[in-house]
N, C-alpha and C positions, 0 to 999 in steps of 0.2 A: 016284420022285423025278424020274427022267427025264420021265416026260411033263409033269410040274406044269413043269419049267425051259423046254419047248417052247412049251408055251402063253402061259408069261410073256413069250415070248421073242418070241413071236408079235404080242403084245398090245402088246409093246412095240415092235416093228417096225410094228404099226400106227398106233398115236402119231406114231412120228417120222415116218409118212410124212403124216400128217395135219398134222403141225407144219409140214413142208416146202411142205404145200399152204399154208396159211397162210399162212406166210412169203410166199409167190409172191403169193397175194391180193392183200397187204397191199402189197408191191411194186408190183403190177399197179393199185390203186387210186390209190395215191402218183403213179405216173409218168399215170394218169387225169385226176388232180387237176392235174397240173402242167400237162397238156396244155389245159384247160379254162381255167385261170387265165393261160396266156399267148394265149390264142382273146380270152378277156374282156377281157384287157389290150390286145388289139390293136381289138378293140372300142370300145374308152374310149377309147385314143390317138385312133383315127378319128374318133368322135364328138366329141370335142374339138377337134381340129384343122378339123372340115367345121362345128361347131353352135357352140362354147364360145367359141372365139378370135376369130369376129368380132363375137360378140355383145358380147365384155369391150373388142373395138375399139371399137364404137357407144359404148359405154356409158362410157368413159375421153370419146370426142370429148362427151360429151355433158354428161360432167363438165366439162370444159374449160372448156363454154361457159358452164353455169353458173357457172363460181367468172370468170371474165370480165362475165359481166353482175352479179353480185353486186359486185365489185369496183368496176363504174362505178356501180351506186347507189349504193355507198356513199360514192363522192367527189362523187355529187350531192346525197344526203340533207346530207354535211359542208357541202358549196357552199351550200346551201339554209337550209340550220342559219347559218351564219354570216352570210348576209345578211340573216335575219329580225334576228339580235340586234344586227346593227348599223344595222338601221334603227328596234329597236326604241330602240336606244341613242339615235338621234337624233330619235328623236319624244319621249324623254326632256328633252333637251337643249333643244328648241325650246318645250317647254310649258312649264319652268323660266326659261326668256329671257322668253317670252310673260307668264308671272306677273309675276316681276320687274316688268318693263315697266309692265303694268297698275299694279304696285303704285307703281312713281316717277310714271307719271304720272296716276294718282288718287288718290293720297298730297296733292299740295297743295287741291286740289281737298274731297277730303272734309275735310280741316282745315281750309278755305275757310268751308263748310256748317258745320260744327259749331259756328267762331265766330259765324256768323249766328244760328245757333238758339242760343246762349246771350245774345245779343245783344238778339234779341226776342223771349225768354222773361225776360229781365232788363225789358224794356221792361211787358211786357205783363203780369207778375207781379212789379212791384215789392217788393223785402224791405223789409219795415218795420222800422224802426232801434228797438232796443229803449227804452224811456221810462229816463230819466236818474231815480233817486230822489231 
């Protein structure tokens, strides 16, 4: 029975020293990883601060400029807009005077004419007076 509890004992001191390896592994990759992600992160910061930050600069001025000249079309297309409908308004106003117009003065005029022509169409087509029975 003594040798069987040596061997176990053995078997089992090899475990925990395999355990112990692991452990340290696993430690040893952890503090790898950490090492690598703060290399990448100083990476990124750099690349950002030398590529990212003046491109988002450019890109902001260039916005700027955009929402600036949109802004002036837009109080040009208004500007434009409003002086078509107020000129339309008054070529409105002017053809309506103009009608008018024509109509007071060729109003007397064609009642003028119309009397004429019933005048000498009465002349020229006399109505015959019905016969008296």
């Amino acid at each position: 029975m003594a040798a069987e509890l040596g061997t176990t004992n053995l078997l089992l001191g090899i475990m925990a020293a395999v355990s112990v390896l692991e452990g340290l592994l696993i430690i040893g990759i952890g503090i790898g990883a950490l090492v690598a992600y703060r290399k990448i992160m100083a990476l990124v910061n750099g690349l950002e601060a030398r590529q990212v930050a003046p491109a988002m600069a450019r890109v902001h001025a260039i916005l700027d400029d955009v929402k600036a000249v949109t802004e002036k079309v837009r109080d040009d297309v208004e500007r434009v807009d409003n002086a078509i409908h107020s000129t339309v308004d008054r070529i409105d106003d002017t053809a309506e005077r103009f009608r008018s117009n024509v109509r007071a003065k060729t109003s007397a005029v064609v009642g003028l004419m119309r009397g004429l022509r019933a005048v000498l169409d009465g002349m020229i087509h006399p109505r015959q007076k019905p016969r008296e029975a």
